[in-house]
C-alpha positions, 0 to 999 in steps of 0.5 A: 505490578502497576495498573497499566502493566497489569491491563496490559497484560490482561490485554495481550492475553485477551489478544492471544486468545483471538490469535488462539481462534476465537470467532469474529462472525466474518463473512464471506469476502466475495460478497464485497467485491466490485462496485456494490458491496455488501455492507453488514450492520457495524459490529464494536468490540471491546477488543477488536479481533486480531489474527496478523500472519506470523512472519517465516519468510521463504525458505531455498527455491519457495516461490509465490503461486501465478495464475494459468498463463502466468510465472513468478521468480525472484527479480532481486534478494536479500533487500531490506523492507522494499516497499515501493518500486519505479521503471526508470525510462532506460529500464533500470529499477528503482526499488524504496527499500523502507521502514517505519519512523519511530513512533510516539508514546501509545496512550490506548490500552487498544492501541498497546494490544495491536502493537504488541501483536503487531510486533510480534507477527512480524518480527521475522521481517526485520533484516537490517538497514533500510530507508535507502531506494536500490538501483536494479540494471537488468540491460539484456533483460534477461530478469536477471539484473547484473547491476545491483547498487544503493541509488539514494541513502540515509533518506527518512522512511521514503515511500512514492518515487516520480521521474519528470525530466531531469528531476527526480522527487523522493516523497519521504515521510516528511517531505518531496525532496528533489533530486538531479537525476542523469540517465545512465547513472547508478547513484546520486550523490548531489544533496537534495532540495526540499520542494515542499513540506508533507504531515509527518511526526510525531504521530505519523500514524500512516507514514506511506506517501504515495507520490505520482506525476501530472501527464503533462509534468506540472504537478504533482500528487502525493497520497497522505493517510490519517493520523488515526483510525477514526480522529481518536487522536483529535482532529488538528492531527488530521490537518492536510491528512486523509487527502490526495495533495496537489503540489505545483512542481515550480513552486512547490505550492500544494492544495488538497486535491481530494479528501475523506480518503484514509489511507490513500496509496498506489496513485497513478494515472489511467491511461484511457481516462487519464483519471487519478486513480488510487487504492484506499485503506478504510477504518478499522474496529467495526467488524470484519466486514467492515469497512472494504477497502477499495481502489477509485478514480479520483475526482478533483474536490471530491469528498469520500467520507473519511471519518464521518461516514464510510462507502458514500453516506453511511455514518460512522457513529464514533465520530463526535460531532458530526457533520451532515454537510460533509456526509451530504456530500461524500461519494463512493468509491468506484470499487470495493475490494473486500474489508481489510486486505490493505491495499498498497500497490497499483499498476495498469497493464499497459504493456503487451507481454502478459496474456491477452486477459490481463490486457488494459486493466489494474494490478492490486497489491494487498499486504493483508488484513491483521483484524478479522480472524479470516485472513484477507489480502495476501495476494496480487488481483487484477481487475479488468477495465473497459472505456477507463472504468473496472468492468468485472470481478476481480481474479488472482494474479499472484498467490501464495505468499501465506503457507499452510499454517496461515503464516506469511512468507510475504506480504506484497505491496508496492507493483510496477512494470518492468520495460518489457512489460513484466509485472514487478512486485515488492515483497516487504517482509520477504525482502524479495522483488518478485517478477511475473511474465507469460509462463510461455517465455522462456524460464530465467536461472536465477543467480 
């Protein structure tokens, strides 16, 4: 038995007896909602705590828990990784089926534990091919689609997805591709064209590129996530990462538009505002309270710290060397949403068919921690807005999605809204669109 086979195994071992319920010292995660969040003192492990929910899926008629006012059913089966979903202006769904491109050799012995874990969580996710955008058509609006078809394929591990005019551009992993889009129809076979280059391999270690459009369509604006937890990879690896791009749409220049942001995803605009707004995965390994992730508006130039300090100015000091100028500099977010629950999706309600007291704000998908040994995330919140800016703690939308023995049934991410208004979620290891509407609307038989 080779030495790194034997610290591997002593390693995953170490790893099970986490999973086994060793203690973290977790907090209570309310403390870290809204915009002043508790931030305890930084906690470094030798191993850092792992409890990822082991994959079941659901079973027969299983559905996620709505709120009061609310129900949920399943808006489409039986899909492979959805991860993303976009309204196309006629009502048809798009929805990105994805999976993760190959990753490279894992050096860490860290890095060999949380993968293996990892895998082993979430193996019952797996159901096929993917890395291909589906086409929903539910014309009677019944929320039952009679038309179910593949739109795209054989795209490279796809993610964000924005209609503007006749084009439409597919952010996959290493590059916004381009497409001629014809309203009414139910694929595209004409070839794609590249408008510009995005950070992709090898490393690739956030691979998500959330992608969204200008109001007035002349840019566009695609979320890039590090290629590291905290720059362990060097930081030439990080070269137009960690950043919100802005890409002109006629020439497919791109400048950074905002940076220090981890992972950011979900970017969309405020309606009132018409502010970027985006959700954020933060860093891992200082404790389970830290860092929260969170949603913000996003301010053109901006700094939010990412790696050298975290919610503003507090330092992070395994970030070698330092650099005052840029923590000097860095601003918080506007709203914390609790460490680790990993933050995808985001959506304003801006239809009217939900009850009133969803009206105006956010929807946020959180996939769920797998680094704190009190399971986070795992749900859809809503987060009340006035004038443009959060204005309340946050409440459960959606629920559910772990069983009675903190399996998961699924893990939401990517949301949208349906052209009646509907909230649709993307459910990627039970490989289910799930959709949400006042539970006064009459109950649709699914099929």
């Amino acid at each position: 038995m080779t030495h790194l086979h034997s610290l591997r195994v002593a390693l995953a071992f170490s790893a099970l007896l986490c999973l086994a319920g060793c203690s973290d010292g977790s907090g209570d995660p309310r403390a870290q909602l809204g915009s002043n969040p508790v931030l305890p003192p930084i906690k470094q492990f030798l191993l850092p705590p792992m409890h990822v929910a082991r994959v079941v899926g659901w079973n027969g008629q299983e559905t996620p828990t709505a709120a009061q006012g609310l129900k949920v059913a399943a808006f489409a089966k039986e899909l492979q990784h959805p991860r993303s979903l976009y309204t196309l202006p006629n009502g048809d769904v798009l929805v990105v089926e994805s999976k993760a491109p190959p990753a490279p050799t894992i050096k860490r012995p860290k890095e060999v534990v949380m993968n293996w874990v990892e895998k082993w969580a979430t193996s019952g996710g797996t159901t096929g091919e993917s890395n291909r955008i589906t086409l929903l058509r539910d014309s009677k609006g019944s929320g039952t689609p009679e038309t179910k078809s593949v739109f795209l394929d054989h795209l490279n591990s796809p993610f964000g997805v924005a209609l503007v005019g006749n084009d439409l551009y597919v952010a996959n992993t290493d590059a916004i591709v381009r497409y001629p889009y014809k309203e009414g129809e139910t694929k595209i076979t004409e070839p794609g064209t590249t408008l510009t280059p995005l950070p992709g391999g090898p490393i690739d270690h956030h691979w998500t590129k959330s992608l969204t459009a200008s109001p007035d369509g002349t840019k566009l604006y695609v979320g890039v996530g590090s290629n590291s937890n905290i720059t362990e990879n060097g930081m030439e690896a990080e070269h137009n990462r960690a950043a919100i791009l802005e890409v002109d749409r006629a020439s497919g220049r791109f400048r950074i538009f905002a940076s220090g942001l981890r992972n950011p995803n979900g970017l969309t605009f405020e309606p009132q505002s018409h502010a970027l707004w985006t959700v954020v995965n933060e860093r891992d390994e200082i404790g389970p309270d830290l860092v929260p992730d969170y949603m913000t508006s996003v301010k053109d130039g901006a700094f939010y710290g990412w790696p050298y300090s975290y919610y503003g100015q507090h330092v992070d000091p395994r970030v070698t060397p330092q650099r005052k100028d840029l923590v000097d500099k860095a601003i918080p977010p506007d709203y914390a949403l609790s460490s680790h629950v990993a933050p995808l999706g985001l959506v304003f309600n801006t239809g009217s068919s939900l009850p009133k007291d969803y009206a105006g704000g956010a929807f946020v998908g959180e996939h769920g921690s797998w680094n704190r040994q009190v399971l986070n995330g795992y749900k859809v919140i809503y987060v009340p807005f006035t004038d443009g800016k959060p204005s309340g703690m946050p409440k459960d939308v959606v629920t559910g999605f772990l069983d009675s023995n903190e399996h998961a049934r699924g893990r939401p991410v990517g949301l949208a809204l349906d052209k009646s208004g509907a909230l649709l979620i993307a459910d990627d290891v039970g490989n289910t669109v799930w959709r949400v509407t006042a539970s006064n609307q009459p109950q649709v038989t699914q099929r």
